[in-house]
N, C-alpha and C positions, 0 to 999 in steps of 0.2 A: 256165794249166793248165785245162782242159777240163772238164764235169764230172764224168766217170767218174773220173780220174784224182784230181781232189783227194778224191771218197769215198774210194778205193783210201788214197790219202796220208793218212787221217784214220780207215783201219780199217773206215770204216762201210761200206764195200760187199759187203764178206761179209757183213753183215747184212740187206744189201739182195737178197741171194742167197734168203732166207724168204721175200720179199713175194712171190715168184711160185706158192709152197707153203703158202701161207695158204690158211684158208678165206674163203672171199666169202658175202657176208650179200645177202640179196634175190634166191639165185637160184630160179631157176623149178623146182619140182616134177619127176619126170619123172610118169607117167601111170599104171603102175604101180610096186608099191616093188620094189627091187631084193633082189634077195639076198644073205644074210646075208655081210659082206666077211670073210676072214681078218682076224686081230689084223696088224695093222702090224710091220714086222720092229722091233724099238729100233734109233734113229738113230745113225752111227756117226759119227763126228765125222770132219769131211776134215779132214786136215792137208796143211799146207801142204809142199813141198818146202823141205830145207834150203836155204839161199840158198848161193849158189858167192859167195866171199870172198877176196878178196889182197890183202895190205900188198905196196907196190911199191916201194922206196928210187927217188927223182931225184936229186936234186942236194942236197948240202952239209946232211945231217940234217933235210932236207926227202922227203916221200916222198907219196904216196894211200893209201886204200884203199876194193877195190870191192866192194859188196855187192849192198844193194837201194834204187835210190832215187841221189839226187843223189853224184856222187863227194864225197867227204871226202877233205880233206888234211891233211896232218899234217908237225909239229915237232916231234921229239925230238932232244933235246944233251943234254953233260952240265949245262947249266945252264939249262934251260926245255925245257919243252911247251907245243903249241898245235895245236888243231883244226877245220879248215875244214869247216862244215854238219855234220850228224847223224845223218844218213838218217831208218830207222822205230825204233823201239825197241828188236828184235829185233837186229839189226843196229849198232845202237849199242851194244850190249851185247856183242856180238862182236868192235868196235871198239877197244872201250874196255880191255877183257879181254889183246887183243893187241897194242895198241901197242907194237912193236919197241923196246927199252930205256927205258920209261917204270917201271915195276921200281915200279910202287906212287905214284910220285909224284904231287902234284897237279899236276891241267892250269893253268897260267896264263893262258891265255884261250881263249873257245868262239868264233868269230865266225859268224854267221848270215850266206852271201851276202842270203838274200831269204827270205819268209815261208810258201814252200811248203812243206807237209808232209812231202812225201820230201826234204827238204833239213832241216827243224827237231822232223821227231817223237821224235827221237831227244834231244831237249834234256834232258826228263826225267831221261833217265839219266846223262849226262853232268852236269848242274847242281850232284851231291853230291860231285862231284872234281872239282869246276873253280872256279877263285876267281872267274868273273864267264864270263855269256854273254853278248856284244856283236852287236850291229845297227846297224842305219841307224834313224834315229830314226821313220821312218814302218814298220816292221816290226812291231809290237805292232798298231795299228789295221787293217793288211792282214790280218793274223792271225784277231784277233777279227771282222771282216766277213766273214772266209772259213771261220770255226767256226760263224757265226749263220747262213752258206746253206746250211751245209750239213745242218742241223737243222733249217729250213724245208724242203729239199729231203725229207729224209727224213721228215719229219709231212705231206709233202703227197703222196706217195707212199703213205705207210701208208693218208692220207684216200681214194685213190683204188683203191686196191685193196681195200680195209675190209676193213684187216687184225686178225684177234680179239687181237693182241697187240702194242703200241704198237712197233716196232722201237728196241734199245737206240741209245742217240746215244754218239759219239764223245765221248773225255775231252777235256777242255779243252785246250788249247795249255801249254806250258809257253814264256814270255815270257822273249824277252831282257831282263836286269838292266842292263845297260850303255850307252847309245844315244849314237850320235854324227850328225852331220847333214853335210858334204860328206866330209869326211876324219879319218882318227884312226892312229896312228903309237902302235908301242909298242915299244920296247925287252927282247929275250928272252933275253939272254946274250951271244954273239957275234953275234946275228944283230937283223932287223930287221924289224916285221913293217907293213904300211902297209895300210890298207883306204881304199877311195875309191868315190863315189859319183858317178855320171855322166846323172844324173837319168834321169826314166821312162823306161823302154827295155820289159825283159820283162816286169817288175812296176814298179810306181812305189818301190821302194826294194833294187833291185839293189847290189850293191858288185864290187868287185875287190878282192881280197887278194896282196900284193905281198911276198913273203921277200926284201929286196934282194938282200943278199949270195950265197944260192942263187942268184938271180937267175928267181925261179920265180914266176906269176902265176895264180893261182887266179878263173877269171871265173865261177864257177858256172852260171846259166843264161843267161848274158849270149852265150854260143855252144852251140847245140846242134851237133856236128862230123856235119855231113851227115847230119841225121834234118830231119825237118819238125821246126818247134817248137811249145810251148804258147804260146798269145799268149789270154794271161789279159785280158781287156781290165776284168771288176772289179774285179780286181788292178791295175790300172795302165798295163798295154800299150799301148803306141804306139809302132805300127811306123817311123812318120818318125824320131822320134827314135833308137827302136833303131838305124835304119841310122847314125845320127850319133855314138853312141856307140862304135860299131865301129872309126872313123876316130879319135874322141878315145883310145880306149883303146891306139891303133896309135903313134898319136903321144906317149904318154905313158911307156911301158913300151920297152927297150933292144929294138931290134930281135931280138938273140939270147937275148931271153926264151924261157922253158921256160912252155909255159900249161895250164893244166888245166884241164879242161870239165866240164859239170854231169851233160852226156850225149853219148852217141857212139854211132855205127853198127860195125856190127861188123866192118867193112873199114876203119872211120880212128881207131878208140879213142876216148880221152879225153884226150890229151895233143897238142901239135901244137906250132907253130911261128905267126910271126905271119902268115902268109901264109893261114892259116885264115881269121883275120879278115876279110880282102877276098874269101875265099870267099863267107863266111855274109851279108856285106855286100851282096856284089852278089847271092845270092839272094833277100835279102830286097826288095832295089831292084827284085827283076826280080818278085816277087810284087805290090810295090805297082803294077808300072805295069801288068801284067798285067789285077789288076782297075780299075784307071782307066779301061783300056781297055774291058774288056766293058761298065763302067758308063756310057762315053758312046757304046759302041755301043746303048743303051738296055735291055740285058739286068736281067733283075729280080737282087734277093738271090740265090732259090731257086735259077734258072736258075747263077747263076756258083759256088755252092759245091758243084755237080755235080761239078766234075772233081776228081779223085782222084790224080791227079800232074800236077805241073807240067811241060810240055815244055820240052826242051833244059835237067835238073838230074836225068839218069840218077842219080846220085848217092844222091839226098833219095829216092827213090821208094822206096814199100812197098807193103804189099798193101792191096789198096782197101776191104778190110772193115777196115781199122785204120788207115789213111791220117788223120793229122794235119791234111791239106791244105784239107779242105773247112773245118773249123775256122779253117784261116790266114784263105782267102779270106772266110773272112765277117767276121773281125775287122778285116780289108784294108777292107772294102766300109764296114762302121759305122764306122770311122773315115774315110771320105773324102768318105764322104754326112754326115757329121757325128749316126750314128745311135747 
């Protein structure tokens, strides 16, 4: 995740919205005073648009729901509940309110794909009606490194615009209670629920979450379905291995799995088939060899995170003031230059 995106994911960048409306200290006089200003109108607080939201039924009391932020899956039967990621708060709260026949019950397990924000802020609210929230054992420590930058980012920010009012910081993480380290399997009534861990790929503690019997495969950000992706490299990223996960996960899960993704473009959704997989696989293959190549045509950093869509992946492409891509390419580049 980039970092505008994990401010965004952690709240604090509406905060970071003041530092440009602050006043600044040491600036220059003008020559004469100026005249007397109007009183300032009172500030009117922006609110945000309601988030557009659908619970979606798949397969076998297995279903999504989309808000803001990472998809969330869900488990309702008559005998267990279960919810994949969290979103932001706002939205977990919209969630949780509507889970399609959950009628008050508690949740039986929360699982965390990975430690991003739009995937875990919503933990919070979910923690008081759920008997345990479950991770990959390295999702706690991603967490806490990725709450300490982002409160360095924002005191170094405030330093640099010397701002008269310390910008507020982000609330703490709410941390998974539950950690498991390659795989963890639970039992939910009639069904079955499997989480697995396929080492660094997006983050250094991605999972897959598997409902056998639906037969439905929750990868969270392990495929973004034809968008550029976040390739967090503090977080853990590494792209070689990402591509190798895409192949383990292919071979691991029944061909006519049903898969749900963390994120989607708005011509291919959030749901797919496996054939996704050797999509996102061979874009990512073709990103790394792309910058291999400029790098041994002797092109600097600066030079190769110029381009702004990759040729021949019409697909992936977006608008160049918000293009993901240059971020790919440079996390492509520090990882091959060993930066």
């Amino acid at each position: 995740m980039n970092r505008r995106e994990f401010l965004l994911s952690t709240g604090a960048a509406a905060s970071l919205g003041l530092l440009s409306r602050a006043p600044a200290f040491g600036q220059t006089p003008s020559a004469a005073p100026a005249p007397a200003a109007a009183p300032p109108a009172p500030a009117v607080p922006v609110k945000m648009p309601a988030p557009v939201t659908e619970f979606r039924a798949l397969r076998r009391n297995v279903g999504l729901f989309s808000g803001r932020g990472g998809t969330i899956g869900w488990l309702v039967s008559p005998a267990a509940v279960a919810v994949i990621d969290t979103q932001f708060p706002d939205t977990a709260a919209l969630c949780l309110a509507g889970l399609p026949g959950r009628a008050g019950r508690v949740i039986d397990a929360v699982v965390n794909t990975h430690h991003h924000g739009d995937h875990t802020g919503g933990n919070g609210v979910f923690k008081p009606a759920a008997k345990l929230i479950a991770a990959q054992k390295n999702v706690p420590a991603l967490q806490l490194a990725a709450f300490e930058r982002t409160k360095q980012d924002l005191a170094r920010r405030d330093r640099e615009s010397r701002a008269a009012t310390p910008t507020p910081m982000p609330p703490a993480p709410t941390y998974p209670d539950f950690l498991f380290g390659d795989s963890w399997r639970q039992e939910l009534g009639d069904e079955v629920m499997s989480a697995k861990f396929f080492g660094p790929a997006h983050t250094g503690g991605d999972v897959a979450v598997y409902f056998e019997r639906a037969n439905v495969v929750h990868v969270g950000d392990l495929l973004f379905n034809r968008l550029y992706p976040v390739t967090d490299r503090p977080g853990g990223c590494t792209l070689r291995h990402w591509i190798a996960a895409m192949e383990d996960i292919a071979k691991t899960y029944p061909k006519d799995a049903l898969y749900v993704y963390g994120h989607g473009s708005k011509n291919f959704g959030v749901t797919g088939a496996q054939a996704d997989l050797f999509v996102f696989r061979d874009f990512l293959t073709a990103l790394v060899e792309h910058t291999d190549k400029e790098i041994k045509a002797g092109k600097s950093r600066a030079e190769i995170v110029k381009l702004a869509n990759l040729p021949g992946w019409p697909d992936y492409h977006s608008d160049e003031r918000t293009s993901r891509l240059p971020a790919n390419l440079g996390a492509a580049y520090d990882e091959l230059t060993g930066a």
